[in-house]
PDBQT receptor file of N, H, CA, C and O in Angstrom, charges set to zero:
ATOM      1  N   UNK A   1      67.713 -35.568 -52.231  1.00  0.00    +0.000 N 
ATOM      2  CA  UNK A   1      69.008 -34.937 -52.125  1.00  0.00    +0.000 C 
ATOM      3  C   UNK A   1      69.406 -34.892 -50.648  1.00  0.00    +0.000 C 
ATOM      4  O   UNK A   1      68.765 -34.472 -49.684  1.00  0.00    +0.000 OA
ATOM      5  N   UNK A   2      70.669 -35.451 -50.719  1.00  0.00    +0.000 N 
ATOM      6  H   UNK A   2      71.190 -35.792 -51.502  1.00  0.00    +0.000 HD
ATOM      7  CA  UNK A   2      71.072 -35.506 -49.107  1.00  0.00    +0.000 C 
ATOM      8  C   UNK A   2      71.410 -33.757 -48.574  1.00  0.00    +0.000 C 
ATOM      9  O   UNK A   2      71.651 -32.765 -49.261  1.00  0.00    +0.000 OA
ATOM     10  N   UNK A   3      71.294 -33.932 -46.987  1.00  0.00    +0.000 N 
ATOM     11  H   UNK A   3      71.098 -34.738 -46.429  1.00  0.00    +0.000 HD
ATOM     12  CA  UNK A   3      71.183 -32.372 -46.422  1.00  0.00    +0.000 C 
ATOM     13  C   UNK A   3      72.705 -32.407 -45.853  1.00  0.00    +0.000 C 
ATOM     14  O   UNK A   3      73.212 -33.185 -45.045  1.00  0.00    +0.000 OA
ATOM     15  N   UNK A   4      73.367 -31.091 -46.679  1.00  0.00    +0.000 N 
ATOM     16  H   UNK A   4      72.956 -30.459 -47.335  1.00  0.00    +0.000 HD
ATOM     17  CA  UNK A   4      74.701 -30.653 -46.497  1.00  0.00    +0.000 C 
ATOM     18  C   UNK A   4      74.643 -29.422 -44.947  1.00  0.00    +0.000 C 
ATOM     19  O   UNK A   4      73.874 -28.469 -44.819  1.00  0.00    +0.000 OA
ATOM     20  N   UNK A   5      75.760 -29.904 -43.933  1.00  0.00    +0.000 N 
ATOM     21  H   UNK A   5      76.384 -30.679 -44.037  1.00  0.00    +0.000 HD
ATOM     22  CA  UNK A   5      75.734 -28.811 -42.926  1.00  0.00    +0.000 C 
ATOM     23  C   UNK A   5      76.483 -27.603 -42.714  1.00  0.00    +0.000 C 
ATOM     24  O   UNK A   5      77.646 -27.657 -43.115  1.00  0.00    +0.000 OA
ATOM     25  N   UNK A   6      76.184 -26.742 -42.290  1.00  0.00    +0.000 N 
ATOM     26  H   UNK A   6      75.239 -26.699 -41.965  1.00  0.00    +0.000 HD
ATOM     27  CA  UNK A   6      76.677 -25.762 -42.654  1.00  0.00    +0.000 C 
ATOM     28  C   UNK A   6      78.142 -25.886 -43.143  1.00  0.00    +0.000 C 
ATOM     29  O   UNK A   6      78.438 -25.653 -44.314  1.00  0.00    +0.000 OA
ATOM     30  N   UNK A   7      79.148 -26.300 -42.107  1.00  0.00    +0.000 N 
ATOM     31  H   UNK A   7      78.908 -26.489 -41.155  1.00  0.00    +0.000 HD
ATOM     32  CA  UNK A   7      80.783 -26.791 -42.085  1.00  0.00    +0.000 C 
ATOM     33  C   UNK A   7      80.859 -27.528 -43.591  1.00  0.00    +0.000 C 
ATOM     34  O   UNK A   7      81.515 -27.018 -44.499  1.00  0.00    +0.000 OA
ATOM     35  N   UNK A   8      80.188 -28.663 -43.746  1.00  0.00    +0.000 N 
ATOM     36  H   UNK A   8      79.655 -29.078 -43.009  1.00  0.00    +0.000 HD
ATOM     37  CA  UNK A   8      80.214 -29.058 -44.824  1.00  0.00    +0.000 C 
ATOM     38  C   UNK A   8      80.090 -28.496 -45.673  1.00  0.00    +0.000 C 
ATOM     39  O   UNK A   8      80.521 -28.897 -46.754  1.00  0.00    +0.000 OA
ATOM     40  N   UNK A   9      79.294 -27.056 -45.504  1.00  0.00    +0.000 N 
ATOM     41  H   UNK A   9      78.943 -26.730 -44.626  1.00  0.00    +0.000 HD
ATOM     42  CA  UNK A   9      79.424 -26.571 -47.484  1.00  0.00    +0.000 C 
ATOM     43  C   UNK A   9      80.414 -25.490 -46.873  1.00  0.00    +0.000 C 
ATOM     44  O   UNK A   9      81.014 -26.326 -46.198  1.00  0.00    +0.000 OA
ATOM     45  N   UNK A  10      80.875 -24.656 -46.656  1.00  0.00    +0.000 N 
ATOM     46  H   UNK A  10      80.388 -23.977 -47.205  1.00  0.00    +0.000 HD
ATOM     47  CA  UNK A  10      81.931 -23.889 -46.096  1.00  0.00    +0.000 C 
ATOM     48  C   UNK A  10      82.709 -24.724 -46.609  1.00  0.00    +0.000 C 
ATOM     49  O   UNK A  10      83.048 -24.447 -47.760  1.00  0.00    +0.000 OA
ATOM     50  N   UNK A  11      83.322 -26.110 -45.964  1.00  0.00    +0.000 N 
ATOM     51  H   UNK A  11      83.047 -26.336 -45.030  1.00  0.00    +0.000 HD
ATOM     52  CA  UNK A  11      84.560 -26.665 -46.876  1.00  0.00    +0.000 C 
ATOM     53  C   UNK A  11      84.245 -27.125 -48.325  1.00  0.00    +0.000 C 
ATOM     54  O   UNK A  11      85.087 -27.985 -48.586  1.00  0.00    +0.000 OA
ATOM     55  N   UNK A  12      83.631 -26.993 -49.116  1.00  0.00    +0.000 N 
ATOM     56  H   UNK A  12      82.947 -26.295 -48.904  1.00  0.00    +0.000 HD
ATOM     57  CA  UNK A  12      83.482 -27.610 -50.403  1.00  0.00    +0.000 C 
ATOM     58  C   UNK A  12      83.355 -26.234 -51.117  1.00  0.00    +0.000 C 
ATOM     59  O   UNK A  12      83.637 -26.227 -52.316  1.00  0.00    +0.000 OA
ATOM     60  N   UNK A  13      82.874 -24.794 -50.398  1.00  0.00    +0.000 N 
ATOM     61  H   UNK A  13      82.645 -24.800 -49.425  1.00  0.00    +0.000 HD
ATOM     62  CA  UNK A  13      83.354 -23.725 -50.662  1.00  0.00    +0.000 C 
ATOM     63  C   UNK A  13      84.599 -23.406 -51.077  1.00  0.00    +0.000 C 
ATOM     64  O   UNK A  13      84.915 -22.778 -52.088  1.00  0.00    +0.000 OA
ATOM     65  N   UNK A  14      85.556 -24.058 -49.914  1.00  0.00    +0.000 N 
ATOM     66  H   UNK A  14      85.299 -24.568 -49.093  1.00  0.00    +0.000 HD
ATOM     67  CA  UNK A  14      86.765 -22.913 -50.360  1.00  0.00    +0.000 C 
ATOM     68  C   UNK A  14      87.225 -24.489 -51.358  1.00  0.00    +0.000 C 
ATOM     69  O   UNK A  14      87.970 -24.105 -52.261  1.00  0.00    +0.000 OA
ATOM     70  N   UNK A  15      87.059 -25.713 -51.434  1.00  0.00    +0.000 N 
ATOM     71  H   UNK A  15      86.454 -26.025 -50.701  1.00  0.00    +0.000 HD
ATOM     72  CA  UNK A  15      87.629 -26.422 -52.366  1.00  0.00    +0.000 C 
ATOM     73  C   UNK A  15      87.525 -25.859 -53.256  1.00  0.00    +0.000 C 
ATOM     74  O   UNK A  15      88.606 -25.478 -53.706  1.00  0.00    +0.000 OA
ATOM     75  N   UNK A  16      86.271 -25.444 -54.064  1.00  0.00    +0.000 N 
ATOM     76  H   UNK A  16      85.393 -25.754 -53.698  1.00  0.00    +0.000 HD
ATOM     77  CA  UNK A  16      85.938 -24.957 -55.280  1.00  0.00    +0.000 C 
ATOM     78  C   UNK A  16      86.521 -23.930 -55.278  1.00  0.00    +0.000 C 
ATOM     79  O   UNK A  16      87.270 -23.731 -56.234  1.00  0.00    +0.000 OA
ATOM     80  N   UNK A  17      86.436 -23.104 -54.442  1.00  0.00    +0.000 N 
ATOM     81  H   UNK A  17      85.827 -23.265 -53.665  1.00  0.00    +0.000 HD
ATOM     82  CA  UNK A  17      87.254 -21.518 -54.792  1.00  0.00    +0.000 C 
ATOM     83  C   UNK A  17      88.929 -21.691 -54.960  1.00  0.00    +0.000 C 
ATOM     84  O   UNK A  17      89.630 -20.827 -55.486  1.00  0.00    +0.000 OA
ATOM     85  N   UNK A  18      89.390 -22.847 -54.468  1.00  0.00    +0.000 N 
ATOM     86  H   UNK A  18      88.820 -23.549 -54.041  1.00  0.00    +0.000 HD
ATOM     87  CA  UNK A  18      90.891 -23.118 -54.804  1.00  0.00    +0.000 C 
ATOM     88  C   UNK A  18      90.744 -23.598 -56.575  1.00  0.00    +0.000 C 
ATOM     89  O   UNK A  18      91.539 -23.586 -57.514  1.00  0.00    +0.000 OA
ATOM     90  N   UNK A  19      89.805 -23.859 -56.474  1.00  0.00    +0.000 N 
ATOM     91  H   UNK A  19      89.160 -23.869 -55.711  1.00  0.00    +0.000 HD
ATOM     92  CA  UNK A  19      90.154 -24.530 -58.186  1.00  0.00    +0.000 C 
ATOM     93  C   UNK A  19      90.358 -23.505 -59.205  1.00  0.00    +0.000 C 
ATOM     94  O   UNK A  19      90.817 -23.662 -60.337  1.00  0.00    +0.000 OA
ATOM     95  N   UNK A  20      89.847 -22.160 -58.502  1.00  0.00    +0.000 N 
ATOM     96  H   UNK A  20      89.474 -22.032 -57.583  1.00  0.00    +0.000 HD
ATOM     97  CA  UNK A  20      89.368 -21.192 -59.386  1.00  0.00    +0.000 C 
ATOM     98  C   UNK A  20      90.459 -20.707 -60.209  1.00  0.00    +0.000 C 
ATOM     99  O   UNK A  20      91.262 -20.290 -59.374  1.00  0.00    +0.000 OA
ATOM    100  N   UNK A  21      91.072 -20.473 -61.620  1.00  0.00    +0.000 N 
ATOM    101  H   UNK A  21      90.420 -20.812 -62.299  1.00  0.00    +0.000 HD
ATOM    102  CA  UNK A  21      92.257 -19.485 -61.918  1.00  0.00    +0.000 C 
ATOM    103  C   UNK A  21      92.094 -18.017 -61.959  1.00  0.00    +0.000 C 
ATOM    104  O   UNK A  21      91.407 -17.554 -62.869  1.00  0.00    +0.000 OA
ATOM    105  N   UNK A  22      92.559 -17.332 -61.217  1.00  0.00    +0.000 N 
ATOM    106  H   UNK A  22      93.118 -17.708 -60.477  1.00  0.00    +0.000 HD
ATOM    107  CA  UNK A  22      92.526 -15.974 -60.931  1.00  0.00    +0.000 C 
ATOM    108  C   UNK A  22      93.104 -15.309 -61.715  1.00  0.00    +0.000 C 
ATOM    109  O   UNK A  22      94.304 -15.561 -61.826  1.00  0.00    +0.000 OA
ATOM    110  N   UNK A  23      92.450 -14.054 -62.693  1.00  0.00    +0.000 N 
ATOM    111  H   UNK A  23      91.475 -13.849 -62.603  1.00  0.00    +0.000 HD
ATOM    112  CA  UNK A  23      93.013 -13.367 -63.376  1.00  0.00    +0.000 C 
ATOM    113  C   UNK A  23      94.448 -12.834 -62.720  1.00  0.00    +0.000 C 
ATOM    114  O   UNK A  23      94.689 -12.980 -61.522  1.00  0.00    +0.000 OA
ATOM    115  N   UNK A  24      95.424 -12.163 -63.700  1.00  0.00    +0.000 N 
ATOM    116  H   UNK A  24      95.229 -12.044 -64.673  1.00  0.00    +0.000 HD
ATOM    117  CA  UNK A  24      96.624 -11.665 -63.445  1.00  0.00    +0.000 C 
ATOM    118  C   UNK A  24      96.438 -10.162 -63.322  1.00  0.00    +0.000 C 
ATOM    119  O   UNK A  24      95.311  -9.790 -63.649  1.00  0.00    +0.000 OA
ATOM    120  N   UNK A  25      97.284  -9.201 -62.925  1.00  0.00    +0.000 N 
ATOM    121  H   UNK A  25      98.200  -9.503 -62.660  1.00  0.00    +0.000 HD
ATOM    122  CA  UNK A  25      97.077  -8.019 -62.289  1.00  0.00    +0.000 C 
ATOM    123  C   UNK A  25      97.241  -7.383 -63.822  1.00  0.00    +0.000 C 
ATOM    124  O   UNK A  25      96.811  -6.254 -64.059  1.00  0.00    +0.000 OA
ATOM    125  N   UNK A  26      97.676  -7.921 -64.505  1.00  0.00    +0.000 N 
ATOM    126  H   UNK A  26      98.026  -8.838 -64.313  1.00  0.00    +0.000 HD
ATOM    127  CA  UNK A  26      98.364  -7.101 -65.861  1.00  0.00    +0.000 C 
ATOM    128  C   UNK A  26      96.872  -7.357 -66.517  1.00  0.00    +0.000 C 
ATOM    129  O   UNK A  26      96.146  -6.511 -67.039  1.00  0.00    +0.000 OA
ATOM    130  N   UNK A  27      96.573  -9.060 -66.302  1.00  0.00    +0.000 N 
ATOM    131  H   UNK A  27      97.163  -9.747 -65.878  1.00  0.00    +0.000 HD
ATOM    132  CA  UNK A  27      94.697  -9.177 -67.288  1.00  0.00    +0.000 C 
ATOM    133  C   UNK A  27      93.539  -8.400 -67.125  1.00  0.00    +0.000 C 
ATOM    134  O   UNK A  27      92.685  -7.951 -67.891  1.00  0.00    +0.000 OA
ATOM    135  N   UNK A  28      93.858  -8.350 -65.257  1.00  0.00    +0.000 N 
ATOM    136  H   UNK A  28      94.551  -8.715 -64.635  1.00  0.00    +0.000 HD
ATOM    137  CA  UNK A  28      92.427  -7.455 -65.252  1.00  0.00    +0.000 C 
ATOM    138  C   UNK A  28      92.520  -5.834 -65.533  1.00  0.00    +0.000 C 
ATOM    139  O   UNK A  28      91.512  -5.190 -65.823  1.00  0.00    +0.000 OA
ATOM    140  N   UNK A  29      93.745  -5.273 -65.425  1.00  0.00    +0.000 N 
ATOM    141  H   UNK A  29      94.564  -5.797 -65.189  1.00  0.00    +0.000 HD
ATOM    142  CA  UNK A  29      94.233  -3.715 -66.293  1.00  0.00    +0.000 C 
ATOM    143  C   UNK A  29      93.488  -3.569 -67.575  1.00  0.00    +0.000 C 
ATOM    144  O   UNK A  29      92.721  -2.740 -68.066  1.00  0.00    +0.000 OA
ATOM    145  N   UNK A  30      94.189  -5.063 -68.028  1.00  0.00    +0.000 N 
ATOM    146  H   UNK A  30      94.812  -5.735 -67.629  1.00  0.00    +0.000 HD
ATOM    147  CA  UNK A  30      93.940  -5.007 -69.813  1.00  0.00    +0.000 C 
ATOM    148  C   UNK A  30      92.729  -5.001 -69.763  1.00  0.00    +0.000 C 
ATOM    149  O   UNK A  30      92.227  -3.923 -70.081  1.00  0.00    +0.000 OA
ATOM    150  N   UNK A  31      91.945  -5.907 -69.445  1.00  0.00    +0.000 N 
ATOM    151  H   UNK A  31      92.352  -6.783 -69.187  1.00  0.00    +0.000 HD
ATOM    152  CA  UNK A  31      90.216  -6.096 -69.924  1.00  0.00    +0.000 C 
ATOM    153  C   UNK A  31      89.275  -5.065 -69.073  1.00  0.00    +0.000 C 
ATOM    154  O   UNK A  31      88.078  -4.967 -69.339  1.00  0.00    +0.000 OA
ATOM    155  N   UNK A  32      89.850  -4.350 -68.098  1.00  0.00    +0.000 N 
ATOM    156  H   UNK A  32      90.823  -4.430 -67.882  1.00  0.00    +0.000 HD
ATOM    157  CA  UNK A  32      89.176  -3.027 -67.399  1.00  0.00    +0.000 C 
ATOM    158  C   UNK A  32      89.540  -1.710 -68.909  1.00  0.00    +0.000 C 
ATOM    159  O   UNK A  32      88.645  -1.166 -69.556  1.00  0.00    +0.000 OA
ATOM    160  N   UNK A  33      90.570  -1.562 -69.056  1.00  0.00    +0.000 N 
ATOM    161  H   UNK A  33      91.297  -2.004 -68.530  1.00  0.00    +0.000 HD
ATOM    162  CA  UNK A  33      90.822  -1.078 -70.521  1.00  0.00    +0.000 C 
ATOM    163  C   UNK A  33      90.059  -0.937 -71.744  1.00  0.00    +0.000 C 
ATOM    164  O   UNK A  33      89.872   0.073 -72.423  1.00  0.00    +0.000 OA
ATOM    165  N   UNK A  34      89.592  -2.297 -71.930  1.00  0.00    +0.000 N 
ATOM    166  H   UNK A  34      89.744  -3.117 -71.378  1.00  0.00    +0.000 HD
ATOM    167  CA  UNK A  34      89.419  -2.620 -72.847  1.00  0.00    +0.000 C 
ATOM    168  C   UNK A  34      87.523  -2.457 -72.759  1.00  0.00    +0.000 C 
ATOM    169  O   UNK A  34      86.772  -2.619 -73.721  1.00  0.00    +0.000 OA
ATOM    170  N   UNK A  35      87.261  -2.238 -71.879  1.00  0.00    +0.000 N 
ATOM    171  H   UNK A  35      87.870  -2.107 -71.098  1.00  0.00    +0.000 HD
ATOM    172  CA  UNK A  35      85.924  -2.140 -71.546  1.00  0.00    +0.000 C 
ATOM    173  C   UNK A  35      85.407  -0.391 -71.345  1.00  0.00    +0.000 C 
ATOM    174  O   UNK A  35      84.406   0.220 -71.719  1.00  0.00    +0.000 OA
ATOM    175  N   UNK A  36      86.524  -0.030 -70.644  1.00  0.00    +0.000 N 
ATOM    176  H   UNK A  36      87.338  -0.526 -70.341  1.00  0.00    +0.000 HD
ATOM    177  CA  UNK A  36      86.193   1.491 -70.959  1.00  0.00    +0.000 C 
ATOM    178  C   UNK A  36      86.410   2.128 -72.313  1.00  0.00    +0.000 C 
ATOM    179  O   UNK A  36      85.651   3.032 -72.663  1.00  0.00    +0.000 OA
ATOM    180  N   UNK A  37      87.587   1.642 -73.255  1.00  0.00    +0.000 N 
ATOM    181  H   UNK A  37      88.204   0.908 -72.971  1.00  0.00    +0.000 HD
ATOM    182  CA  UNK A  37      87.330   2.372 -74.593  1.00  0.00    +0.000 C 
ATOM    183  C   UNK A  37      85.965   1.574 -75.510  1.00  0.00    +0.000 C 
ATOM    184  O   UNK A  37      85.622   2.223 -76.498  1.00  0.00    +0.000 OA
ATOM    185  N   UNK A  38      85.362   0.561 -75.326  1.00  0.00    +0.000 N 
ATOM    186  H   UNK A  38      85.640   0.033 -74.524  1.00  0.00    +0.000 HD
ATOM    187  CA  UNK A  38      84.269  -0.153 -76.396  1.00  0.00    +0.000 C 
ATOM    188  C   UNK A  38      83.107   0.627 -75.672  1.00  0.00    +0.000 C 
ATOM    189  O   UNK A  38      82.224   1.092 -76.391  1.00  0.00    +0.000 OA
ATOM    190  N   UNK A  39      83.016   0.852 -73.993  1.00  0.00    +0.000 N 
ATOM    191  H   UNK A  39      83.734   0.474 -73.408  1.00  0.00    +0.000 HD
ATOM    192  CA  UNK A  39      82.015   2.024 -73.709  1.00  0.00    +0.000 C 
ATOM    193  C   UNK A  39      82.242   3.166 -74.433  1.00  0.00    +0.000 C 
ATOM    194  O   UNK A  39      81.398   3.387 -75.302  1.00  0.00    +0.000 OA
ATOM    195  N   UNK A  40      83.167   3.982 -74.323  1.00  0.00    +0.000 N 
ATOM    196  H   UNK A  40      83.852   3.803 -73.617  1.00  0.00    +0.000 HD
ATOM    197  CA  UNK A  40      83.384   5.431 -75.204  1.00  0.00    +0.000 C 
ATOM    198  C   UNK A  40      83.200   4.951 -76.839  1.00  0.00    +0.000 C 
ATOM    199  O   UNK A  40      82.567   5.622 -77.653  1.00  0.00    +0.000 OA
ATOM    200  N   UNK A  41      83.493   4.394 -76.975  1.00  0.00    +0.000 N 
ATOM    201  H   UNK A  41      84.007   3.848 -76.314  1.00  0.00    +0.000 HD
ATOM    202  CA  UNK A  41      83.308   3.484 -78.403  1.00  0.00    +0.000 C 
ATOM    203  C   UNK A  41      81.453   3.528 -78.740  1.00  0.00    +0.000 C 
ATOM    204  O   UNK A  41      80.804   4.034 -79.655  1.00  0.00    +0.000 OA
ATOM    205  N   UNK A  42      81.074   2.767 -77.556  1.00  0.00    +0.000 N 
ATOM    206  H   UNK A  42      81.601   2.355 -76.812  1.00  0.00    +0.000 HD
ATOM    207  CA  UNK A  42      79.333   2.464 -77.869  1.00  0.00    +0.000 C 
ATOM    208  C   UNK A  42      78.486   3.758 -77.647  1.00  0.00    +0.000 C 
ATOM    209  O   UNK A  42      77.344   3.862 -78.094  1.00  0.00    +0.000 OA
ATOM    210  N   UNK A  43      79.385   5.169 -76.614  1.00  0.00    +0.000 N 
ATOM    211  H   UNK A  43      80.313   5.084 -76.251  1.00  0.00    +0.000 HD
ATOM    212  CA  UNK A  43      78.363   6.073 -76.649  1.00  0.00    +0.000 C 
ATOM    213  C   UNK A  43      78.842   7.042 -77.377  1.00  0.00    +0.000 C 
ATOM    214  O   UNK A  43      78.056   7.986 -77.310  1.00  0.00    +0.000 OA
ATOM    215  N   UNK A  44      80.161   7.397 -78.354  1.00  0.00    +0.000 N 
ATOM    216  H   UNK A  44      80.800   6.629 -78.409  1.00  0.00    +0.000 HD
ATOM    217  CA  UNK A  44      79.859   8.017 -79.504  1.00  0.00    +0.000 C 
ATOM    218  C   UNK A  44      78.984   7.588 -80.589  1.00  0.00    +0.000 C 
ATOM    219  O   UNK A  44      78.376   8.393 -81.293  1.00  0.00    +0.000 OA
ATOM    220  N   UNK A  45      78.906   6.093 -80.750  1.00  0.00    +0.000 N 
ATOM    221  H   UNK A  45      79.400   5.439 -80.178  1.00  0.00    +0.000 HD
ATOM    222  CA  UNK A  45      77.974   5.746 -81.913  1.00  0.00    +0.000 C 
ATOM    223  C   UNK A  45      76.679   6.078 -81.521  1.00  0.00    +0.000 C 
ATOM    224  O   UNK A  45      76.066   6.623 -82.439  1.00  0.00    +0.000 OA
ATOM    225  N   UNK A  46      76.022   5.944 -80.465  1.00  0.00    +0.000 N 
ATOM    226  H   UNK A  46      76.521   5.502 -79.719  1.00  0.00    +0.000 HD
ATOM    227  CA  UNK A  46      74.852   6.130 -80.393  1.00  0.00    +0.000 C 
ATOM    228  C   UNK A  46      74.408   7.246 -80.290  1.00  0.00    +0.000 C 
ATOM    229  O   UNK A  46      73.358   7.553 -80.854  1.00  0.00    +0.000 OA
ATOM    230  N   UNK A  47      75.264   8.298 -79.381  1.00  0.00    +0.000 N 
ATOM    231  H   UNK A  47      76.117   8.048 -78.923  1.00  0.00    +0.000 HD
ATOM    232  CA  UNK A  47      75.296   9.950 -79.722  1.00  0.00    +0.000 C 
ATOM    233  C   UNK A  47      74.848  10.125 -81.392  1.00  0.00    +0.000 C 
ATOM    234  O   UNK A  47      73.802  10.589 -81.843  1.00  0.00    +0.000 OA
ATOM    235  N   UNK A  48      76.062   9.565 -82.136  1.00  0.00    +0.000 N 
ATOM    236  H   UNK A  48      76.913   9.188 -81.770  1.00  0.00    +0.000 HD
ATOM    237  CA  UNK A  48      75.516   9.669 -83.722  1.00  0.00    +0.000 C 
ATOM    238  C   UNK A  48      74.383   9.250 -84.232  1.00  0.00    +0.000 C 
ATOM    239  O   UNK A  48      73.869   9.951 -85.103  1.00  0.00    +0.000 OA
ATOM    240  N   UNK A  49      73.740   8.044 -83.827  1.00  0.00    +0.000 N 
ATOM    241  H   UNK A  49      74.157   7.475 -83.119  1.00  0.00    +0.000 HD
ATOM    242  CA  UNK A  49      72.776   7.992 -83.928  1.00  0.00    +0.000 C 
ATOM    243  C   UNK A  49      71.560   8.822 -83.680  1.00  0.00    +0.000 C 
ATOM    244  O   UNK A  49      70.574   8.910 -84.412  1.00  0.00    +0.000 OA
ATOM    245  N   UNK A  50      71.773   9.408 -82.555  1.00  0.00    +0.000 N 
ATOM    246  H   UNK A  50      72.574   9.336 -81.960  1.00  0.00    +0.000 HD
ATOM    247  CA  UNK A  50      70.521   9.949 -81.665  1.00  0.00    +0.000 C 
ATOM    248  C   UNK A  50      70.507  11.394 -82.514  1.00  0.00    +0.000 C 
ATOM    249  O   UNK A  50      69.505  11.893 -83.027  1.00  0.00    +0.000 OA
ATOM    250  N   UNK A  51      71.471  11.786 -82.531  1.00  0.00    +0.000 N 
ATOM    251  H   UNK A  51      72.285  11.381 -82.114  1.00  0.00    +0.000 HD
ATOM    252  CA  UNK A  51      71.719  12.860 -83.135  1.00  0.00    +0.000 C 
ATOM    253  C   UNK A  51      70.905  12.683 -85.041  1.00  0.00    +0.000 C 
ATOM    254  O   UNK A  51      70.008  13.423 -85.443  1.00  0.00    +0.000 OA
ATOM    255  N   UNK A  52      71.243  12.076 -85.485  1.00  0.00    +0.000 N 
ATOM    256  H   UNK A  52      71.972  11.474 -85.159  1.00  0.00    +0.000 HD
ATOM    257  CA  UNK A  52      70.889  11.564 -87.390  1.00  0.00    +0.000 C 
ATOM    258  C   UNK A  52      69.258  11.695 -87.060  1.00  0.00    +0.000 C 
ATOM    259  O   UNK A  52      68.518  12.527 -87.586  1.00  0.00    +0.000 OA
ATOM    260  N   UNK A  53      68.775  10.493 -85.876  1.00  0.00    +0.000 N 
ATOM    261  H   UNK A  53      69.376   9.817 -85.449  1.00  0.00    +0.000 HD
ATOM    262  CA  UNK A  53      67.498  10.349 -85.990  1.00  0.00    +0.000 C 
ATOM    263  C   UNK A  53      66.773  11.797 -85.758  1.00  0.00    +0.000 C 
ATOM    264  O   UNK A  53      66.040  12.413 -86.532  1.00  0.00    +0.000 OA
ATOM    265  N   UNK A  54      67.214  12.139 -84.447  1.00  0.00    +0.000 N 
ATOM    266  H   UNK A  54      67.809  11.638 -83.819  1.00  0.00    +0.000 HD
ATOM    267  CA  UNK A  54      66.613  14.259 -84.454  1.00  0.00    +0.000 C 
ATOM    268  C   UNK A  54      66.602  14.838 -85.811  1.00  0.00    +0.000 C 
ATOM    269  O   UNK A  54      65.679  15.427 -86.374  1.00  0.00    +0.000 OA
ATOM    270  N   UNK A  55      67.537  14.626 -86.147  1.00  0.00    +0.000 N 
ATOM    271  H   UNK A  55      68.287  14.147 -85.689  1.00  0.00    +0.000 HD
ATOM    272  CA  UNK A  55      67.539  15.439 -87.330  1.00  0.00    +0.000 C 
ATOM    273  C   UNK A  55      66.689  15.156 -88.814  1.00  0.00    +0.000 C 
ATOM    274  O   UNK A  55      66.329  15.958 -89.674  1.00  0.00    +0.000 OA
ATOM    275  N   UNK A  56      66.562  13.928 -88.741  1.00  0.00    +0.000 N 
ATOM    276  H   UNK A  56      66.855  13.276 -88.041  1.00  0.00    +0.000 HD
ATOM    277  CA  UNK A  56      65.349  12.997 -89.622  1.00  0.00    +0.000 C 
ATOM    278  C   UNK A  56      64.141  14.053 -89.000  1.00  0.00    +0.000 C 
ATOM    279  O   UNK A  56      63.835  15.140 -89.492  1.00  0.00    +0.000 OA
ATOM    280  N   UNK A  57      63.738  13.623 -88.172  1.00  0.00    +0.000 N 
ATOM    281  H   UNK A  57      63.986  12.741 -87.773  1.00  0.00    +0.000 HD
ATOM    282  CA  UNK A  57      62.399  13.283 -87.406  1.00  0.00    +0.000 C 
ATOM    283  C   UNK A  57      62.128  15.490 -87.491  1.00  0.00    +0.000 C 
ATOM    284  O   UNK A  57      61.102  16.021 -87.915  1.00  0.00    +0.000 OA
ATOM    285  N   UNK A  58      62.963  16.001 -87.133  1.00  0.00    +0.000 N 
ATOM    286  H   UNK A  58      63.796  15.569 -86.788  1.00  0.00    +0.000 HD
ATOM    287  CA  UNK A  58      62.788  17.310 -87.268  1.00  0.00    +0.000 C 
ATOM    288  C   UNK A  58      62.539  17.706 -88.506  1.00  0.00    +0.000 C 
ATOM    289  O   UNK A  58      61.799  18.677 -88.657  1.00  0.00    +0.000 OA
ATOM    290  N   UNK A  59      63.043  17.112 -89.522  1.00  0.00    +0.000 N 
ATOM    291  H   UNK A  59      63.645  16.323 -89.399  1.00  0.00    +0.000 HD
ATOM    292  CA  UNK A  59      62.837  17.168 -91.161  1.00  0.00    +0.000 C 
ATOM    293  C   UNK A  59      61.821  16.803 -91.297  1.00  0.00    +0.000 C 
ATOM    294  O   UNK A  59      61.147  17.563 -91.992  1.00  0.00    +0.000 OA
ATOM    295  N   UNK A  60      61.267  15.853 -90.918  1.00  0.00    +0.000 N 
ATOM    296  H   UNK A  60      61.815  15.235 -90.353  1.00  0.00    +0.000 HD
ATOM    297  CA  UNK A  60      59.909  15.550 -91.271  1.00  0.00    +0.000 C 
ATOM    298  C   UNK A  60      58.706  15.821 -90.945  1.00  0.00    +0.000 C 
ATOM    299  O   UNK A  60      57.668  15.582 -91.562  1.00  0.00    +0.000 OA
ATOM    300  N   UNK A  61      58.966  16.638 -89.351  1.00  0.00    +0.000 N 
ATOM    301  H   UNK A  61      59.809  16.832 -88.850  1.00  0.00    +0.000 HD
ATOM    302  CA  UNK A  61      58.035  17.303 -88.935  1.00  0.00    +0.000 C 
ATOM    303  C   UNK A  61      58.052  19.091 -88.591  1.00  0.00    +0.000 C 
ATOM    304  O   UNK A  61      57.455  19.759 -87.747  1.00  0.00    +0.000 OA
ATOM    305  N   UNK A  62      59.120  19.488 -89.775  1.00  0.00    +0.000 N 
ATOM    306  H   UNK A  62      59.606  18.945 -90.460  1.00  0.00    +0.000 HD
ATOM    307  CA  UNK A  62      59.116  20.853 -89.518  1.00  0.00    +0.000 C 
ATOM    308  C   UNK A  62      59.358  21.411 -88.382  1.00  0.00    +0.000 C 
ATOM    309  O   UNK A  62      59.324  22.638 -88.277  1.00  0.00    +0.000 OA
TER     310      UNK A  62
């Protein structure tokens, strides 16, 4: 493998980073959104869970 110099990867850096499509200000709202209610989403279920299993496990061991 041929040896790239520093300058040389610096520019093939920002080439690639031009290629990149950058979310929109409205996309990353939405999917920041959309990530905090499926968290509140994932720790009521597991609250319920945690909660069912105590209550098993206390039943069964008095």
């Amino acid at each position: 493998m041929a040896k790239t110099s520093p300058a040389e990867f610096v520019r093939q850096v920002r080439q690639e980073t031009s290629k990149v499509v950058w979310p929109t200000r409205k996309e990353t709202m939405v999917t920041t959104i959309m990530v905090f209610i499926m968290a509140a989403v994932m720790a009521i279920f597991f609250l319920g869970v945690d909660q069912l299993l105590s209550y098993l496990i206390k039943l069964i061991l008095g």
